[in-house]
N, C-alpha and C positions, 0 to 999 in steps of 0.2 A: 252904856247907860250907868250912872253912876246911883247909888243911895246912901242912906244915912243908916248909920246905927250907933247910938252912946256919943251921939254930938261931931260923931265922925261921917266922912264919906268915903265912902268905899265903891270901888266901879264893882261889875256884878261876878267877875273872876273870884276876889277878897269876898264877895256877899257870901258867896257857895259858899266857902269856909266856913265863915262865921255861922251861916246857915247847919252845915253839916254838924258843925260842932253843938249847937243848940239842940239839935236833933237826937243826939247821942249823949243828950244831961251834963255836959263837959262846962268846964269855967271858961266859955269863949272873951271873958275880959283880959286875959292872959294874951292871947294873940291879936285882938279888934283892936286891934292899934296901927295909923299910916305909915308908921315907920318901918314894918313889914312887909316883905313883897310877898304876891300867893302863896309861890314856893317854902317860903320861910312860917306861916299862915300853918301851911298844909303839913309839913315836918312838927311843930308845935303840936297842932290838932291829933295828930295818929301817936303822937306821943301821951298825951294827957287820957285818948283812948286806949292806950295801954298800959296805964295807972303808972307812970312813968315819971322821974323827978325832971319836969323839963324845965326848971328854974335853969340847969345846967347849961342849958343852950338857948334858953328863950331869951336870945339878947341881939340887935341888929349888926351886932360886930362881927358872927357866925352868917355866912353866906345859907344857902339852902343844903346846900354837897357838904358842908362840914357839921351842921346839924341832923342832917342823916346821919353821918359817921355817928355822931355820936350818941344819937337815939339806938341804933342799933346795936351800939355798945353798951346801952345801959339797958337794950331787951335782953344780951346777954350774957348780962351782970358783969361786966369787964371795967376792971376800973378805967373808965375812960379821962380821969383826971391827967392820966399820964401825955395825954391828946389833946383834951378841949381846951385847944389855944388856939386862937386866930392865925399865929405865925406858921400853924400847919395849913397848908393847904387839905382840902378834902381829897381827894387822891393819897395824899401822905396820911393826911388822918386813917385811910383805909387799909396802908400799907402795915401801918402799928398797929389797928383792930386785927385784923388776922393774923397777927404775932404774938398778942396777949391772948386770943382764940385757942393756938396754938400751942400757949404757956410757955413762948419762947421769950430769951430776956430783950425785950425791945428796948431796953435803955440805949443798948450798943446802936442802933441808928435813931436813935426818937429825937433826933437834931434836927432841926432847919436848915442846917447847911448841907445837909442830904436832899438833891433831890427825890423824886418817888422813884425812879428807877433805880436810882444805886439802893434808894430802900430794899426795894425788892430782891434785887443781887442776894443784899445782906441776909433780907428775912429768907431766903431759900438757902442760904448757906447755914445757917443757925439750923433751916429745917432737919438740914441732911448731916446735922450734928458735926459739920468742918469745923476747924480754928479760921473763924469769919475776921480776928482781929490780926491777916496777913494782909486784908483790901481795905478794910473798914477805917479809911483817911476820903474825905474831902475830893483830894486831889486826885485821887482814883476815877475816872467817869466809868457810870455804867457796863462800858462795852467791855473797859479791863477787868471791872470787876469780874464782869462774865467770867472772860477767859479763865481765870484765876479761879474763879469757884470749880470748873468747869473740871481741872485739870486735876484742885485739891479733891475731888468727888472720885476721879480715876487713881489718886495718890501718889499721882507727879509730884519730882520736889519743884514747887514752883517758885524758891527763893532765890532763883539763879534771874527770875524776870518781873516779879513782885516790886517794881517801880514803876512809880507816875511817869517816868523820864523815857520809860518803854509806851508807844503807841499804841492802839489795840492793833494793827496790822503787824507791826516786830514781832507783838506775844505770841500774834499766829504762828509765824514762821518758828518763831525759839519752840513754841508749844507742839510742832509739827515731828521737829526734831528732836525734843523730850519724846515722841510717843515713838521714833522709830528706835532709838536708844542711840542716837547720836552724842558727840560729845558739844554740845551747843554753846560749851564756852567759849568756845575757838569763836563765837559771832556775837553770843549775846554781849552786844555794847550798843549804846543806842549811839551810838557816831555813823555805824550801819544801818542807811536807810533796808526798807523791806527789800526791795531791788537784788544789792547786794547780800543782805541773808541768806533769801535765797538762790542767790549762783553758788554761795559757801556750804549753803544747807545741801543743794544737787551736788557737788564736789564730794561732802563726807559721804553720802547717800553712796555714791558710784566708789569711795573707795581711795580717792585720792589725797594728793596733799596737798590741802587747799593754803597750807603757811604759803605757798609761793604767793598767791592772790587776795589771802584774807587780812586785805588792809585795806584802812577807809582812806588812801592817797589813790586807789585805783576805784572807778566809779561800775557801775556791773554790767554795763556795757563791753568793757575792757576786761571785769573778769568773766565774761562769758566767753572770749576769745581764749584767754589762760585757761579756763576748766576744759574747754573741748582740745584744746593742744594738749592740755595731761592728758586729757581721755583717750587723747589717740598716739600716746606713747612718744608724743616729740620735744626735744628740748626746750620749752619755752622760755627756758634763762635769755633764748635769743630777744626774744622780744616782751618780756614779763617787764615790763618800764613804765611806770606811767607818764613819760614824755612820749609815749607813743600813743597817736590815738586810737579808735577803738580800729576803726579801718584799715589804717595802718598794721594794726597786729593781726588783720583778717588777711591780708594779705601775704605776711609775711605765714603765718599758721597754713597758709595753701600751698604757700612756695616749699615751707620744709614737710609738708605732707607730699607733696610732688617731687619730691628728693631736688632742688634745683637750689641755685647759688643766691642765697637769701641778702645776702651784703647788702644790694642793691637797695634792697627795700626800706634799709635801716640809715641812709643818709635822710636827714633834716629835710631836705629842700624836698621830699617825696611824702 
């Protein structure tokens, strides 16, 4: 059911509003406008009842979610000029209110080209007092951010994997191998998919010398054959090739485990 009020009509969701706000002595001509939707109506409204400057956000450009953000940053006096722009989403807008909350410098994410979850990475990083401008690019997605705050909070040196070029699943494995006190350089390259990481990461792990296999021409199918031949103390010069395939070195890795005459294995045409 729709009505009229101030030459306008309003269906009876927008009445309540206006209603409410009449009710509570408020300047309902401020929101009694079609160009608002309830929600936007209703954020106005609770702001004017909270003697609130909502000239700030009383404009149809500001959805509902980004006039919340920003009435609730002016209940608690934060200067939300740093936020009330359109180009933030409300999520993001929320991200920065709890950073100025905080009194942390939200300038360092108050970017658009952040989404809300690297915001977030960031403003926890800022929380826990890291150097947040090792991730704080763009190019970072959220997940590596993680990792990277993750690691700076334990006090890993994490500049060995602090590139975009690194995947969040590589950071794991480097980061795994950071925490056992591995030497993770011998792998961190991102030509090493995670796969091969970690056969090189199990190899250090165990003790071995993973240079015989820690190369991106052998795929980690083929260095899982080479780390269990070091593992079990067998020559694998014999078949560490990667014109062998992976089966092929399984084979050969059984025959010199089996003490027998490997030759055979290592013609082409087998």
């Amino acid at each position: 059911m729709n009505n009229m009020y101030n030459g306008y009509t309003f269906n009876s969701i927008k009445m309540n509003e206006i209603r409410f706000g009449l009710k509570d002595g408020l300047d309902v001509s401020i929101y009694a406008d079609p160009k608002f939707d309830w929600e936007q109506m209703r954020e106005i409204r609770i702001g004017l009842r909270d003697r609130l400057d909502v000239s700030i956000y009383a404009d149809p450009k500001f959805n509902w979610k980004q006039m919340r953000e920003i009435r609730i940053g002016l209940r608690d006096r934060l200067d939300v000029s740093i936020y009330a722009d359109p180009k933030f989403s409300g999520i993001k807008m929320y991200q920065i209110r709890l950073g100025l909350k905080d009194g942390l410098d939200v300038f360092i994410y108050a970017n658009p080209k952040f989404d809300w979850e690297q915001m977030d990475e960031i403003r926890l990083g800022l929380k826990d007092g890291l150097d947040v401008s090792i991730y704080a690019y763009p190019e970072f997605n959220d997940y590596q951010m993680g990792q990277i705050r993750l690691d700076l909070k334990d006090g890993l040196d994490v500049s060995i994997y602090a590139n975009p070029k690194f995947d969040f699943f590589q950071i794991r494995e480097i980061r795994l191998g950071l925490k056992e006190g591995l030497d993770v350089s011998i792998y961190a390259n991102p030509e090493f998919s995670i796969y091969q990481m970690y056969q090189i990461r199990l190899g250090l792990e165990d003790g071995l010398d993973v240079s015989v296999y820690a190369d991106p021409k052998f795929n980690d199918c083929q260095m899982h054959q080479i780390r269990l031949g070091l593992k079990d103390g067998l020559d694998v010069s014999i078949y560490a090739d990667p014109k062998f395939s992976s089966d092929k070195m399984y084979q050969i890795r059984l025959g010199l485990k089996d003490g027998v005459d490997v030759s055979i294995y290592k013609e082409d045409k087998l």
